[in-house]
N, C-alpha and C positions, 0 to 999 in steps of 0.2 A: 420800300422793301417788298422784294416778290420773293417770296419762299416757298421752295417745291422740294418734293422729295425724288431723288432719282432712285434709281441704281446701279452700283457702283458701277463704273467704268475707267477704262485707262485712259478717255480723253482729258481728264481732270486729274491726272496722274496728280500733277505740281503741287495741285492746292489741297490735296487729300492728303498728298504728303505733310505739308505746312500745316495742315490741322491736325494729323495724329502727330507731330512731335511736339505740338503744345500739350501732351499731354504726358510728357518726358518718360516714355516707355511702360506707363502703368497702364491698368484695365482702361480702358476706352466702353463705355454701357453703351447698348446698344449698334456697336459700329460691327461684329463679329470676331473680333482679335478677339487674340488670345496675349496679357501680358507676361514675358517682356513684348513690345510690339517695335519692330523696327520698321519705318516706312520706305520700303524699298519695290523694285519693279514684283519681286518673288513672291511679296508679302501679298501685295497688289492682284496678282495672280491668281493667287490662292484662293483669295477673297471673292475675288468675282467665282471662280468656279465652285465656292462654297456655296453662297448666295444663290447659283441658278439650281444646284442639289437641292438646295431647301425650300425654294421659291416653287419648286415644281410638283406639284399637288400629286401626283400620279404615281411619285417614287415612296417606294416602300423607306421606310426611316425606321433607327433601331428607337430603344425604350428612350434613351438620353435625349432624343430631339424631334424636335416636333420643326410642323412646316413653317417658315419663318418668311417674313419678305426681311432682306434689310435694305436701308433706304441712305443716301447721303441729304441730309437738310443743307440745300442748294438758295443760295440769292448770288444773284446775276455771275452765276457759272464759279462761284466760291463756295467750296464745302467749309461751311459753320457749325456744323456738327453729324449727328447720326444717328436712325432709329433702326430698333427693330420690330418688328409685330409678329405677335406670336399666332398662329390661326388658332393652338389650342393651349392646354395647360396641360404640364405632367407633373408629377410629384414634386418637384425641385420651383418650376414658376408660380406652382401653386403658391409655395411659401414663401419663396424668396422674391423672383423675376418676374412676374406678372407677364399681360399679355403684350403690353410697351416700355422698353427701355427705350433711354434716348440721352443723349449729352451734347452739350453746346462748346467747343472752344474757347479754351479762356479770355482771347480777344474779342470776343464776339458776344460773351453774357448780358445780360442784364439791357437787351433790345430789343426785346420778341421771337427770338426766334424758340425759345421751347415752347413757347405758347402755342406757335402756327403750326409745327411740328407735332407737336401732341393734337391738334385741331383738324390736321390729315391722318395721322393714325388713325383716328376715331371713324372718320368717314370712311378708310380701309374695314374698320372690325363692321361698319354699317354695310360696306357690300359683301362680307364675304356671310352675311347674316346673323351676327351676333346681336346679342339682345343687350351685354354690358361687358365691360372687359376690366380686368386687375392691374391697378398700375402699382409699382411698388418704389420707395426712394427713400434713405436714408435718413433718422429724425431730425441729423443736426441739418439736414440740407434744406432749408426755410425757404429757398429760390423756388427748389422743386416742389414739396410740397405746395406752396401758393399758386405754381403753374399749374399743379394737377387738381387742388381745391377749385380755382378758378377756372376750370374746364366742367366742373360740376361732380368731382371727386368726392364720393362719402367715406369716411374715414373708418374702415371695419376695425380695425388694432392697430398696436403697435406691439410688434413682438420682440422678442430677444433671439437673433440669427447667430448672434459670437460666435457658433461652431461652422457657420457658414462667411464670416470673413466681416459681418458684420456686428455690430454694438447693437444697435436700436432700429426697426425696420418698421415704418409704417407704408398698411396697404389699405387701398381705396379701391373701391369698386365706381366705376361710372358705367351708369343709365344711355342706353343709347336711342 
């Protein structure tokens, strides 16, 4: 397994496709949709020119968004999942989204690949100089949490999001 993060591109149209519709049209973390998500050439489209807007340190961004890279988590030219990294926090990733979301397709769970994904992210928050960054993930999600605990995740709360779409949200801060 060689796992890298790209950015999106239409040369991977197929398998980007095949990955977001494992995910039958709900939120996709970390990938940039929005759900419903339909995986089509427009959608595709969108994404990449979202992605270079926010990727690009220079442009001015309103209060809602901060500068973002998103990333395809790539082994051998198949998108297995998706992150994003946030360069900062606004009021909303403060509580909610932290500075890394990221999700694995369901075919693809439970093989390493949130681990290596969240292991790139980090080395992303190390260059662009971050001291620690907030990762956030759902209580009942035990996959997640273990990926982010064992990345060296310290567990600051667990809060109550409900008005945010969530039940139980625990956030960790990691030391970089």
């Amino acid at each position: 397994m060689t796992t890298t993060l790209l950015r999106p591109t239409t040369d991977l149209f197929d398998s980007w496709a095949a990955a977001v519709a494992e995910f039958d049209g709900a939120h996709v973390d970390g990938s940039g949709l929005q759900a419903p998500v339909t995986p089509d050439r427009a959608t595709l489209d969108a994404l990449t020119e979202k992605a270079a807007l926010l990727a690009d340190t220079s442009a001015e961004l309103d209060d809602d968004h901060v500068h973002n890279d998103l990333y395809w988590i790539v082994d051998d030219r198949e998108v297995v999942g998706f992150l994003s990294f946030r360069h900062d926090l606004n009021e909303w990733l403060r509580e909610a989204g932290g500075h890394i979301g990221y999700s694995v397709r369901a075919s693809r769970r439970r093989q390493g690949y949130a681990s290596a994904a969240l292991r790139l992210g980090l080395e992303r928050a190390r260059e662009i100089g971050l001291d620690r960054v907030l990762v956030t993930c759902d209580d009942d999600n035990v996959g997640s949490f273990r990926t982010i605990e064992g990345a060296g995740g310290v567990l600051q709360d667990v809060s109550d999001q409900s008005a945010r779409g969530h039940a139980l949200l625990r956030r960790y801060w990691i030391t970089l």
